[in-house]
C-alpha positions in Angstrom: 38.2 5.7 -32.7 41.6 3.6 -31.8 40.8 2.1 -28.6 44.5 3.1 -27.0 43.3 6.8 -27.5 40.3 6.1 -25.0 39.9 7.3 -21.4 36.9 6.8 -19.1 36.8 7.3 -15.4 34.0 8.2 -12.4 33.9 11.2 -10.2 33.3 9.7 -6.8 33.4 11.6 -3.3 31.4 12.6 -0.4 28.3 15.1 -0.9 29.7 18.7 -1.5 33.4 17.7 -2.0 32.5 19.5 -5.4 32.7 16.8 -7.7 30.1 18.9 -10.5 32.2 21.9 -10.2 35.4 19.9 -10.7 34.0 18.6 -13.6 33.1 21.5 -15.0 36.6 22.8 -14.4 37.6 19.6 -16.5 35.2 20.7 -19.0 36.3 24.1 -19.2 39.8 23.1 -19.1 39.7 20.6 -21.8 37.9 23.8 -23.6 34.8 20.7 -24.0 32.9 23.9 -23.4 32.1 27.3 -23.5 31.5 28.5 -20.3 31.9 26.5 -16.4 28.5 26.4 -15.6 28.0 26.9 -11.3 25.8 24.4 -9.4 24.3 27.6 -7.5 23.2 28.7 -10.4 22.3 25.9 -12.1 23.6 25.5 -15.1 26.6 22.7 -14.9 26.4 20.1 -17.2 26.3 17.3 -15.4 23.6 18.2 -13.0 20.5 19.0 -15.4 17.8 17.6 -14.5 14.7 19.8 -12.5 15.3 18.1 -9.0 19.1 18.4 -9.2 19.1 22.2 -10.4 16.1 22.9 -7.6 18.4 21.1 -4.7 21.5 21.8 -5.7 23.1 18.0 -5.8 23.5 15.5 -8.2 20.8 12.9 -7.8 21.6 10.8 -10.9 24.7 9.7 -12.2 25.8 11.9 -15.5 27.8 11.0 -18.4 30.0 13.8 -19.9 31.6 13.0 -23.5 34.5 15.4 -25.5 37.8 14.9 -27.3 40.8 16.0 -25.5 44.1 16.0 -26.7 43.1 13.5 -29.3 41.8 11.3 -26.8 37.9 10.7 -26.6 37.4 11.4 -23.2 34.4 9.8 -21.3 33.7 11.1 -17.5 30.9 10.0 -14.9 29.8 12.4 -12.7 28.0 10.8 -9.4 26.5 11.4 -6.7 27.4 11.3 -3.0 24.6 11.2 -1.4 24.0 8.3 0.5 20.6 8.1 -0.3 22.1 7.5 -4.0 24.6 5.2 -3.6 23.1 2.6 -6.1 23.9 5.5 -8.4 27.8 5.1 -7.8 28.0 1.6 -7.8 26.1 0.9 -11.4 28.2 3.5 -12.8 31.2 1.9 -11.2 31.1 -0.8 -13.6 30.7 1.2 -16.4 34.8 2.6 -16.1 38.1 1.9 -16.4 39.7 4.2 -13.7 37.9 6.4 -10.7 38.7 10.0 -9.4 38.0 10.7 -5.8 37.4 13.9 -4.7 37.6 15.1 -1.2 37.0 18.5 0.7 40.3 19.7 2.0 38.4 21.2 5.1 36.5 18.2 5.6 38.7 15.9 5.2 37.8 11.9 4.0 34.2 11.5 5.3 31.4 8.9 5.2 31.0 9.2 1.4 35.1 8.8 0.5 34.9 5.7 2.2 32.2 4.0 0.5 33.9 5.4 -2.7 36.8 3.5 -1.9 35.0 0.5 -1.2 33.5 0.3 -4.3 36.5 1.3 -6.1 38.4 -1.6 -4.2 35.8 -4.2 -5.0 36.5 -3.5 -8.9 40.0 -3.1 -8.4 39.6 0.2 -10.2 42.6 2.3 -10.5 42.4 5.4 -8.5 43.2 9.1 -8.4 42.6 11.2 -5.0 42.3 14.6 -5.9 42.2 17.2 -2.8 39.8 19.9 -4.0 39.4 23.1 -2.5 42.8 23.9 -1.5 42.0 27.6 -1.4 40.1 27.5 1.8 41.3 29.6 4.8 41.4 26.5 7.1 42.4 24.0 4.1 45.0 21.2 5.6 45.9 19.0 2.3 48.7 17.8 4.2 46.8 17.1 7.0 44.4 14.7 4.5 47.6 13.3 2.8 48.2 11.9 6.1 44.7 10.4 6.4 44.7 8.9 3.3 47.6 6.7 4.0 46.4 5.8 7.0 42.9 5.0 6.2 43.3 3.7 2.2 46.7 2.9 1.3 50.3 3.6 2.3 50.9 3.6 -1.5 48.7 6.9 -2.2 51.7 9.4 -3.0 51.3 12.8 -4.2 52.3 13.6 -7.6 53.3 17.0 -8.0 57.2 15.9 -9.7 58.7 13.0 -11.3 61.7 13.7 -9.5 59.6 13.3 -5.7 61.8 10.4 -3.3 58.3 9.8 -2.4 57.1 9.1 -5.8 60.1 7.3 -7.2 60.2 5.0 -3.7 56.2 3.8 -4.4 57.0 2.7 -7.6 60.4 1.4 -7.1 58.7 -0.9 -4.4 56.4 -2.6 -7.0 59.4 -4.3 -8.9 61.8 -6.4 -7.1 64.3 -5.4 -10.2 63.5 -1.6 -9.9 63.7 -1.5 -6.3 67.5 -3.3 -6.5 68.6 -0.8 -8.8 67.1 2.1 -6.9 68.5 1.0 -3.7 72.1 0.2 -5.2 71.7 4.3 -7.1 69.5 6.3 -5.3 67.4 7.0 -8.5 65.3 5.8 -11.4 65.6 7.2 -15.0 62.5 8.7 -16.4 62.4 5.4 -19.2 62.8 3.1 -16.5 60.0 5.4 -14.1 57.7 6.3 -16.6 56.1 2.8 -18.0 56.7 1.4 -13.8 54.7 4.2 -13.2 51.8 3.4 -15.1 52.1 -0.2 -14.7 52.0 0.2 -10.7 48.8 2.4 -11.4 46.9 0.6 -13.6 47.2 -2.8 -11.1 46.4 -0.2 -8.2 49.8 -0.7 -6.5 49.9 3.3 -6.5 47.5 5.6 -6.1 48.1 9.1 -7.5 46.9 12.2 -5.0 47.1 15.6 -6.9 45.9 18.9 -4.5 43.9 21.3 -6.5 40.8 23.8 -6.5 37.9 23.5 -8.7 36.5 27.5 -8.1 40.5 28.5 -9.4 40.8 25.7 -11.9 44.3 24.6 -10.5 45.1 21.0 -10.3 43.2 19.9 -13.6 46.4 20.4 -16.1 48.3 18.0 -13.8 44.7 15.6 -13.2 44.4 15.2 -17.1 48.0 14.6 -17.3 47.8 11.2 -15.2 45.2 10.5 -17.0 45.9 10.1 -19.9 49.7 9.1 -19.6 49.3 6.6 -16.5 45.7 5.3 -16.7 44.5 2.8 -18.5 42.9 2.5 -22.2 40.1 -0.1 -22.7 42.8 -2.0 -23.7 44.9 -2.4 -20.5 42.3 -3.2 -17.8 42.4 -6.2 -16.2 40.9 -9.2 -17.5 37.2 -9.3 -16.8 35.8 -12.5 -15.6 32.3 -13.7 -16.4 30.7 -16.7 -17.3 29.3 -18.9 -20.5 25.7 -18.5 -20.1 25.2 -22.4 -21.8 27.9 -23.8 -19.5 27.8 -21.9 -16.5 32.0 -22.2 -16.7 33.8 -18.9 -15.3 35.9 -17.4 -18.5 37.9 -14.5 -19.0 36.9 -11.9 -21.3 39.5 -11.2 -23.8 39.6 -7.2 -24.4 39.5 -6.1 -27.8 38.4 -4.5 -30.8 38.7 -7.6 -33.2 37.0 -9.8 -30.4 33.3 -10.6 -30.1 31.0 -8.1 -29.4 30.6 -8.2 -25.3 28.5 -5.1 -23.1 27.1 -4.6 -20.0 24.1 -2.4 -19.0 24.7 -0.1 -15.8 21.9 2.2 -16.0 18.5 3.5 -17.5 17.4 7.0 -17.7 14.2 8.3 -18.6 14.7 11.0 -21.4 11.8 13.6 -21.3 12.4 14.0 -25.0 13.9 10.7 -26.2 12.2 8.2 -23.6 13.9 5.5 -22.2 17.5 5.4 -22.4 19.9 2.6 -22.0 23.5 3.3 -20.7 25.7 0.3 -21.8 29.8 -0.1 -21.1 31.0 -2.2 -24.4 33.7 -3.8 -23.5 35.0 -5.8 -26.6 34.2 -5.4 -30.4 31.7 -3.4 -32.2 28.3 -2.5 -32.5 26.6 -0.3 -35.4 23.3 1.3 -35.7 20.2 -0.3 -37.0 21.6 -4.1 -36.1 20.6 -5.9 -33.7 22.6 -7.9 -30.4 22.1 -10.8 -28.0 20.9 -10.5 -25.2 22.7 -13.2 -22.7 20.8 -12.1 -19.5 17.1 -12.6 -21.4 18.4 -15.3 -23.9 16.5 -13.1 -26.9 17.6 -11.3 -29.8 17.0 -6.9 -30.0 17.0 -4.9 -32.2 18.8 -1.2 -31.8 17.9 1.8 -33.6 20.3 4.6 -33.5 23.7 4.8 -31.0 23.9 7.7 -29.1 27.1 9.2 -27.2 25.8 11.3 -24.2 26.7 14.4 -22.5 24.9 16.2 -20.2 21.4 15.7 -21.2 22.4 16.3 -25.0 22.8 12.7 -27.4 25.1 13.2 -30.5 24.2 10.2 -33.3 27.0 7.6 -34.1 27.3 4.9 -37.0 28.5 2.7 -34.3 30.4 2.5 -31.3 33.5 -0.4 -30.5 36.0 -1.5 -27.6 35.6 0.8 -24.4 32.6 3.5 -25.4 29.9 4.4 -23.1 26.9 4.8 -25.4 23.2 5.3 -24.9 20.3 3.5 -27.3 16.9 4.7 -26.9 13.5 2.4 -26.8 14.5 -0.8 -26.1 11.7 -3.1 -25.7 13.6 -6.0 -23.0 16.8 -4.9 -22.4 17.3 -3.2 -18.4 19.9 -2.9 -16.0 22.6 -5.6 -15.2 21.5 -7.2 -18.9 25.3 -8.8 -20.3 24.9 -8.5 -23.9 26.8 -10.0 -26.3 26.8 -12.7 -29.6 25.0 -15.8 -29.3 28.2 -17.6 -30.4 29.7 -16.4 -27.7 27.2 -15.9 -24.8 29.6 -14.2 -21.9 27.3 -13.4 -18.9 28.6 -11.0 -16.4 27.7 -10.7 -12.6 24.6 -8.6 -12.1 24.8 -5.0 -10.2 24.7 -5.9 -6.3 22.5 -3.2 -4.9 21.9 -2.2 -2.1 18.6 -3.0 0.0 15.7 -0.3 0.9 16.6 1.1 4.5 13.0 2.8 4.7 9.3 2.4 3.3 6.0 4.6 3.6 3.0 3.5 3.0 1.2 5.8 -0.3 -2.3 6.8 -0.4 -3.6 8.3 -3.7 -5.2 11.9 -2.8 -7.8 11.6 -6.0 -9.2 8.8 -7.8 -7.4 9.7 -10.8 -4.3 9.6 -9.2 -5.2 5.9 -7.7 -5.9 4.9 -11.6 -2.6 6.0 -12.6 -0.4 5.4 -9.6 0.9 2.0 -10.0 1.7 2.3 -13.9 4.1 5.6 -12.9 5.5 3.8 -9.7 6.2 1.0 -11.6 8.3 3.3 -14.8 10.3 4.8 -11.6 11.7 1.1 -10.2 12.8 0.4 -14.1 15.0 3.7 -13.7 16.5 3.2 -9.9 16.6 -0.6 -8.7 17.3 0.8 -5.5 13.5 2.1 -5.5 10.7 -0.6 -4.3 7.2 -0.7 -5.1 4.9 -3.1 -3.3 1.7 -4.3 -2.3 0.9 -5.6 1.1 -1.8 -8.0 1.0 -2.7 -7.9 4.3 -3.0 -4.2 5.5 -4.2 -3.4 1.5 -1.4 -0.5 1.3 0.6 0.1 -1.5 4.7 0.4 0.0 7.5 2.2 -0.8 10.9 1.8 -0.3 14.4 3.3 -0.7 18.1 4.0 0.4 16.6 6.8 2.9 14.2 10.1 3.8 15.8 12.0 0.7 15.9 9.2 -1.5 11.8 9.0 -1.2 11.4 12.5 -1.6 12.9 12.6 -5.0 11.1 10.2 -5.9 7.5 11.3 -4.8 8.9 14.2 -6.2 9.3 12.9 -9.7 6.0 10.9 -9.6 4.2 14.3 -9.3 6.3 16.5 -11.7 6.9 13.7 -14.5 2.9 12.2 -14.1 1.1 14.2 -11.9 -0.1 11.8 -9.4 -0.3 13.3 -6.5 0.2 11.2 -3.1 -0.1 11.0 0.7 2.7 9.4 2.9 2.5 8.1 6.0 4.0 5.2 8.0 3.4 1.5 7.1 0.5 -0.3 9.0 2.1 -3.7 10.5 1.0 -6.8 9.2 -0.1 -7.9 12.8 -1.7 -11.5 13.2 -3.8 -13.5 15.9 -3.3 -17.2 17.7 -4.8 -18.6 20.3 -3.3 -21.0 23.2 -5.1 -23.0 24.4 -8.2 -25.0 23.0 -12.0 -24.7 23.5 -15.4 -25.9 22.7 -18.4 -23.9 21.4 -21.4 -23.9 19.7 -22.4 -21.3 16.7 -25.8 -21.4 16.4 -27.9 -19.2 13.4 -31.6 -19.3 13.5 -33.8 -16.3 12.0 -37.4 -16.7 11.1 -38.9 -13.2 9.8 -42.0 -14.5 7.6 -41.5 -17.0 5.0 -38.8 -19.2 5.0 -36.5 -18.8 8.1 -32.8 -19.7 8.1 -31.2 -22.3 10.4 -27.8 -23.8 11.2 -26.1 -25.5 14.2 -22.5 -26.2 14.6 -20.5 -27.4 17.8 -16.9 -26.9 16.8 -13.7 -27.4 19.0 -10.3 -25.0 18.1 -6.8 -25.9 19.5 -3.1 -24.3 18.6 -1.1 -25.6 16.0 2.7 -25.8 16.1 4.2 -22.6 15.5 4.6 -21.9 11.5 1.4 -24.2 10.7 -1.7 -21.8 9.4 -4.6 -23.7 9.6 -6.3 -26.7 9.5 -10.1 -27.7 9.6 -10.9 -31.4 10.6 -14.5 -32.7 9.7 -15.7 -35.7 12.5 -19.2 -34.8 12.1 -20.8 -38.8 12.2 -24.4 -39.9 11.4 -25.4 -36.9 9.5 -25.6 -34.3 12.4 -25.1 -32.2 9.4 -25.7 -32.6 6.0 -22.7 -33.5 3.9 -23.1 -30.6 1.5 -23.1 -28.0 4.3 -19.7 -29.3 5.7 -17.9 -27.1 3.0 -19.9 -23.8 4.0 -19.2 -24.4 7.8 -15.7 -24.5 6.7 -15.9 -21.3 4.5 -17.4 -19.4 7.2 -14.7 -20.4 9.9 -12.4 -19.2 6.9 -13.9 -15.9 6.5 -13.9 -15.4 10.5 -10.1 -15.9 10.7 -9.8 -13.4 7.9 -11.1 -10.8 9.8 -9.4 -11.9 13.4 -11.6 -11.4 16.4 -9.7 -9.2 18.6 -7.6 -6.9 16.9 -9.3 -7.3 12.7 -5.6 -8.9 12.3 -5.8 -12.7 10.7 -6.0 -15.5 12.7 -2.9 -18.4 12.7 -1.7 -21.2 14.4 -5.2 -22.9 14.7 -7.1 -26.5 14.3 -10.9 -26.3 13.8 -12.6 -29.6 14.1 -16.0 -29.8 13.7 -17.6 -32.2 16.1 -21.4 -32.0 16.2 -24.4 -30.3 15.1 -28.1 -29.7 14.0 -30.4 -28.7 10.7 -33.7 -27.9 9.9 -35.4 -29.6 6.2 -36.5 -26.7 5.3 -34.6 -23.7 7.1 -30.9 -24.9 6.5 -29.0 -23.3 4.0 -25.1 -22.7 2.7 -25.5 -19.3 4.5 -27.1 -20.2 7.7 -24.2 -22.8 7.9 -21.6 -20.4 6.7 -22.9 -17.5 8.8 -22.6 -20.1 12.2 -19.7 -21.1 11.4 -18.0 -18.1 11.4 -20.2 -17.0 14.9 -18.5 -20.2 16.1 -15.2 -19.3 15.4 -15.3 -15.8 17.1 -16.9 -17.1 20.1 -14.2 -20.2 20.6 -11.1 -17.7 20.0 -12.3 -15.5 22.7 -12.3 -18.7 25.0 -8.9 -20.3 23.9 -6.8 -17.6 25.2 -5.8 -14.8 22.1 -2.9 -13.1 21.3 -1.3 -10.8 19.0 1.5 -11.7 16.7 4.4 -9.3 15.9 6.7 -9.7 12.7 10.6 -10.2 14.0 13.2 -9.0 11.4 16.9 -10.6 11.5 18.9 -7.7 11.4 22.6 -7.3 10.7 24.1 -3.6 11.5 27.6 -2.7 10.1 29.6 -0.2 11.5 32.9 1.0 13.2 33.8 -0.2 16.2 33.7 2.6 18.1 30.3 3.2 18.0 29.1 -1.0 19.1 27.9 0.4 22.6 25.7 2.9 20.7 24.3 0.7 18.6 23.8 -2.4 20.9 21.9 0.2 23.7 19.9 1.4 20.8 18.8 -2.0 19.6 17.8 -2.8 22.9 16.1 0.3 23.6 13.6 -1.0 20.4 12.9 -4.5 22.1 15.6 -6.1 20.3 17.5 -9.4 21.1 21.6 -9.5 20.3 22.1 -12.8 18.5 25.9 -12.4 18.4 28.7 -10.1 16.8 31.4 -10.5 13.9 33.5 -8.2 11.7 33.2 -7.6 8.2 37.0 -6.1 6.8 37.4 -2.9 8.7 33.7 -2.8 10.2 32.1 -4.8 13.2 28.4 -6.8 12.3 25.6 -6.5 15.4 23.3 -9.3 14.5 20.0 -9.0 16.3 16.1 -9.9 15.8 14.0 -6.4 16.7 10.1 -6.1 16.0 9.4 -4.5 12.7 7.3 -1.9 14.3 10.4 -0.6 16.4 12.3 -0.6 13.1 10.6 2.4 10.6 12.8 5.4 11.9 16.1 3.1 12.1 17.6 4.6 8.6 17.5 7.9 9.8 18.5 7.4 13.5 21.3 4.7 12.7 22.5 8.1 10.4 22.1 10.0 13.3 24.1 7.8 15.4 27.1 7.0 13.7 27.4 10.0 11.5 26.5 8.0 8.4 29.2 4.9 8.6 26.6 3.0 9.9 24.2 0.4 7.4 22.4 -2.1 7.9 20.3 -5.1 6.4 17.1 -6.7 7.3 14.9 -9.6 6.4 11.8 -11.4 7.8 12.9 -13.8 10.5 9.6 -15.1 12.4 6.6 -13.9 13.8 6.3 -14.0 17.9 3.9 -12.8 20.8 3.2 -8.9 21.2 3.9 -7.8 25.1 0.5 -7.5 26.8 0.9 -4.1 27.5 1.9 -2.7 24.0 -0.9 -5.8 22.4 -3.5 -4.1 24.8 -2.9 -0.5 23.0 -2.7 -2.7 19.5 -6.1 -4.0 20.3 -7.8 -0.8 21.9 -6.5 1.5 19.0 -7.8 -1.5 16.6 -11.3 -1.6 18.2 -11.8 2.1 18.1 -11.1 2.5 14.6 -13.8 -0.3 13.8 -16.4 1.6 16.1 -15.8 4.6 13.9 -16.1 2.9 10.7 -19.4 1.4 11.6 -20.7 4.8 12.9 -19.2 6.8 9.3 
């Protein structure tokens, strides 16, 4: 199909503005089907997978496809939950134009904000469209208001051609137009119409149309702007990416004679198909049974058949050119953020920026089945949402995960039993704790067992001291004059490994220390690589509990965005968990907290940042150093530690 005759855009909004029923209205509308499904019931077509139709919101980002006018018509339906936010901005990338659909009671919440973000950072066109309208305490105006305020002075509502309002906003994006408006008082409708569109399509205008998705109103005039004032494939602005050989920025010339060019925004597991891939081609053409390049993993695929989706139906294509959204099933390389494209003309585009996990639980296989299947399913889950984490700590043995938030995991321990039925346990991460010492000491580890036959016998005198902060360890060897038998200086050395291994206070590792050995003794016939192993490690214990232990917490650096009216909230709160304020900044719109807070005080801070800001708060975090537990909460640690090993040893 002609490129021109191409529209694509993304439903984005707050959870319950009704995006999925305005879509179905669209759908209905556009007579793309034959009944508008309800999301109470559910039967929409956008939201059809188990979880969705069980809890009643979109989880997943949805691809509807029809023909419309003679237009090809390509809509994505996504989600507003925070907790799937990685969801919106994938998708984002995948359109020319965005829809944003807010509650006319509720007004613009947390969720119309972030959709404008991500809108703004692709300078995507945008429609507002004020849904519900039919509501007893509805105030469109009311939100009209807001919007200018919050977004844009240049978001007009278009319910005539002939509106001052309308005429005004695009007069004021030509100096020409805006003379001749000034010197007449008006615009014709050849000099408003293409001024229109062109002040759209370089977001110097954003469109607000008032409407209701349960009475279908609104969607005539939606379609309308759509189609004449949005862009084709072919009008977007210039892409920019880079030549993968030369690393030099380029812009990517739109069209359907140019180069074949896509990107890849998002991979669904098909129940009945298997993987999907969901690529955006932006220039030239690609037909069935070929093959492309991909630019990201510098290898050549092969395709099988193209698919348009919509819903959870695929219809088979030849081939697909210049602006489709397609699907291709059973790639064996090819994931999200992949640029694909011709080798003789490698264009790499940014990868998808998503956002950090905000949460983790720690998951404990309930059968030994489920333990032998639980990291392959895990791991078929990440390929399908980046924003989900799987690892391993080494330390504390416990397999992590991590995501957006408390729904976010649910959905997808959720999936993990429906989809592969493993079956698991939550619970709260362990923290990777650690021991030091601070001052030094001498000692002597001495092994001697004689129980008939040959007895076993080794000596050590070792001395420990601290090590600068960030060093590990380090074992020194002065033993002179054979105290000790040059091949049992390796085994001493083993054992004080083992002992820091296992700590000596708390079973955390031990850090931070020198081990010298000084001195010694050993029997001809009763020394062995164990007895010397075994007193070494009886050495180390004994000279940590002289040189003054102490626990070691992991500090995170943490940055926390969020209005300004809520910085006394957040910097009491932050305090309240032990943390220290490193300093403050502002990011556009939003004020930056930057702090250092124990990781232990941080597991509930998703949900009770949420809490405390209404959901405009975020925040990121990353490992920043580890530092000295308070006696009184390392005395609990320890207590709480040594309990648990008591109860081991008696099981």
């Amino acid at each position: 199909m002609d490129a021109k005759l191409k529209r694509n855009f993304i439903l984005m909004g707050h959870a319950q503005a009704g995006k999925t029923s305005f879509s179905e209205s669209i759908l209905n509308f556009c007579k793309a089907s034959s009944r508008k499904g309800s999301v109470a019931e559910g039967n929409t077509v956008s939201d059809y997978s188990e979880d969705e139709i069980e809890r009643k919101i979109s989880i997943s980002s949805s691809l509807l496809t029809f023909k419309y006018n003679n237009y090809q018509i390509q809509i994505i339906d996504s989600p507003g939950y925070a907790d799937f936010v990685g969801e919106v901005i994938s998708s984002a990338r995948a359109v020319d134009s965005a829809a944003i659909v807010i509650d006319a009671v509720s007004g613009i919440e947390v969720g119309t904000e972030k959709a404008w973000e991500i809108a703004d950072s692709l300078r995507l066109p945008r429609i507002f469209f004020i849904n519900k309208i039919e509501k007893e305490n509805a105030s469109p105006d009311s939100i009209i208001a807001e919007i200018k305020d919050r977004f844009s002075k240049k978001a007009v509502l278009v319910e005539s051609l002939d509106s001052s309002d309308l005429i005004e906003a695009v007069a004021e994006t030509d100096d020409k137009l805006l003379e001749k408006y000034l010197e007449s008082g008006s615009l014709s409708k050849e000099e408003l119409l293409p001024a229109l569109k062109n002040a759209i399509i370089n977001c110097k205008v954003y469109p607000i149309i008032k409407g209701s998705a349960a009475n279908d109103k609104g969607i005539q005039e939606l379609m309308q702007v759509v189609l004449d004032y949005c862009p084709s494939p072919l009008e977007r602005p210039t892409l920019k990416a880079k030549d993968s050989k030369t690393g030099e920025e380029k812009q990517v010339k739109i069209s359907e004679s140019s180069d074949f060019c896509a990107f890849v925004f998002k991979t669904i597991a098909d129940p009945y198909v298997g993987q999907l891939t969901m690529i955006r081609i932006f220039s030239g053409m690609l037909a069935s049974n070929t093959a492309f390049y991909n630019v990201s993993k510098s290898l050549k695929e092969r395709i099988g058949q193209i698919y348009l989706v919509h819903g959870k139906e695929q219809r088979a294509v030849e081939s697909a050119n210049c602006g489709d959204i397609i699907a291709l099933a059973k790639l064996k390389d090819t994931t999200t953020s992949d640029s694909l494209a011709t080798e003789q003309n490698p264009i790499l585009f940014d990868e998808i920026k998503f956002p950090e996990p905000a949460i983790s639980s720690s998951v404990k296989p309930r059968s030994r089945q489920d333990e032998e299947r639980i990291s392959a399913s895990l791991a078929k889950l990440t390929v399908e949402d980046p924003t989900f984490k799987v690892s391993r700590d080494i330390q504390t043995k416990e397999q992590i995960i991590s995501g957006i938030g408390d729904v976010h995991l649910d959905v997808m321990i959720g999936r993990l039993k429906k989809r592969f039925n493993v079956e698991v346990d939550l619970g709260t991460p362990k923290v990777a704790y650690k021991e030091t010492i601070t001052k030094a000491a001498r000692v002597q580890g001495k092994y001697k067992k004689q129980s008939g036959g040959r007895g076993q016998y080794g000596d050590v005198w070792i001395e420990i001291e601290p090590l600068p902060r960030g060093e590990e360890f380090e074992f020194v060897d002065k033993i002179f004059g054979g105290a000790i038998p040059r091949n049992y200086i390796p085994s001493v050395e083993k054992g004080v490994r083992k002992a820091m291994a296992e700590g000596a206070i708390s079973g955390n590792p031990l850090v931070g220390v020198r081990v010298t050995l000084v001195d010694g003794s050993y029997h001809t016939v009763d020394s062995s690589d164990i007895a010397f192993q075994i007193a070494g490690r009886m050495a180390l214990r004994k000279a940590v509990q002289e040189a003054g232990p102490v626990l070691l917490e992991p500090i995170m650096e943490v940055e926390v965005f969020v209005p300004d009216e809520f910085m006394g909230h957040i910097t009491g709160d932050l305090n309240s968990r032990r943390g220290r304020i490193m300093g403050m900044d502002s990011k556009g719109k939003l004020q930056v907290v930057k702090a250092t807070v124990p990781l232990s005080e941080m597991f509930s801070y998703a949900s009770d940042l949420r809490s405390l800001t209404g959901g405009r708060g975020s925040y990121a975090m990353k490992f920043f150093a580890y530092e000295q537990v308070p006696q009184k909460i390392a005395s609990t640690i320890i207590a709480q530690a040594q309990a648990a090993k008591k109860e081991e040893q008696e099981e």
